[in-house]
Residue, then its C-alpha position, 0 to 999 in steps of 0.5 A: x640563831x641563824x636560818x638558811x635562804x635560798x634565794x631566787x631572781x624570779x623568772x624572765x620577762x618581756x623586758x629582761x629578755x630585751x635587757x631592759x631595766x624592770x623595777x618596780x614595774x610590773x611586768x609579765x613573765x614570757x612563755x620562757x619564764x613561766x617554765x622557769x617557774x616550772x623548773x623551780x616548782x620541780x626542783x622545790x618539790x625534791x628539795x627540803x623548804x619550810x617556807x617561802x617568801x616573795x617581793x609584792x610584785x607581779x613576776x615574783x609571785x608567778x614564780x613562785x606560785x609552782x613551788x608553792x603548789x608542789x610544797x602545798x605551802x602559802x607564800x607569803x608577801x614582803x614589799x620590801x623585797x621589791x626590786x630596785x625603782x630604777x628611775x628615768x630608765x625604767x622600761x629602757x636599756x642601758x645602751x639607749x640611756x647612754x646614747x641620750x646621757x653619755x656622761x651619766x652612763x659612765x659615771x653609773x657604770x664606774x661607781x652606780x652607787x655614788x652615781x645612781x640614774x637620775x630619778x632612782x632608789x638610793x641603792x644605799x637604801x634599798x640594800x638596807x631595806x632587803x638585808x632588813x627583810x632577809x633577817x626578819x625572814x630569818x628570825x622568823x624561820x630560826x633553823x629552817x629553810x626559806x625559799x625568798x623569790x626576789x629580784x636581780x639588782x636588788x638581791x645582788x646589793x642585799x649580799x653585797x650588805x650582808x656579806x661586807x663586799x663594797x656596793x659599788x662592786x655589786x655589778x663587778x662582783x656578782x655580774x647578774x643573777x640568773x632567772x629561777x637560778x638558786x643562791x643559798x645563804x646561812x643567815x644568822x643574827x650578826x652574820x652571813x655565810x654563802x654557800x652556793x650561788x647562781x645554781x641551776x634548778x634543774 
């Protein structure tokens, strides 16, 4: 039993286009993002799709929204595709956090696993939580395809889980994923293969 899932990090937005962490926040897409969601539709509407899914919030939805209208397909919701609670730097950068907390900046960027910020989801738990709702989309779409619009942090941890690479090299191994960028995975019950990542839609 195993389906395929084309992974997508939702378009831009006023925060990412300024590097700043937008997690649970909801945040709009720019001009920018709108017509990456564009894109997506386009590329969705040449590609073979039975369904789609989407985190709850905001941005993913807009995103997914031309892909949806091109296949005349319903996107459906799952919270627990939601994007990582990044805690007291929600809204802000890196760089700003650690001019105020230098000590925990490092200790983040060394290990952001052990060393989440302060106030943050456990990156533990939430990866757990998104592998989880990969393999009930999976079994759910057993030998289709799935296109799952979901967001950068949280998706990186989530191939880190399924994929068996170490969480505390989510940020080494898969250094960002980008904007409406396609990542296909095989998942299957007790396994996960990865066949492409960070593609272009265009």
């Amino acid at each position: 039993m195993s389906a395929t899932l084309l992974l997508a990090r939702h378009g831009q937005t006023v925060w990412h286009a300024e590097n700043r962490y937008a997690g649970i926040s909801e945040v709009p897409l720019t001009d920018e993002g709108r017509d990456q969601a564009r894109r997506l539709g386009r590329w969705a509407a040449r590609t073979p799709i039975d369904a789609i899914w989407t985190s709850t919030l905001s941005r993913a939805v807009a995103t997914a929204a031309p892909a949806a209208a091109a296949l005349d397909l319903v996107p459906r919701r799952e919270h627990d595709l939601r994007e990582c609670d990044f805690g007291v730097v929600e809204g802000r950068t890196l760089a700003e956090f650690a001019a105020e907390h230098p000590g925990a900046a490092a200790a983040f960027t060394a290990d952001p696993v052990a060393h989440p910020f302060p106030g943050a989801e456990d990156p533990a738990a939430a990866a757990l939580r998104g592998a989880g709702a990969l393999r009930r989309i999976a079994s759910e779409h057993d030998g289709g395809r799935v296109l799952v619009v979901a967001h950068n942090t949280l998706l990186r941890l989530v191939l880190c889980e399924l994929l068996s690479v170490p969480l505390r090299n989510y940020r080494r191994t898969f250094p960002a994923l980008r904007n409406t960028a396609v990542s296909e995975i095989r998942l299957g019950t007790e396994e996960c293969a990865l066949f492409s990542l960070n593609v272009p839609c265009a």
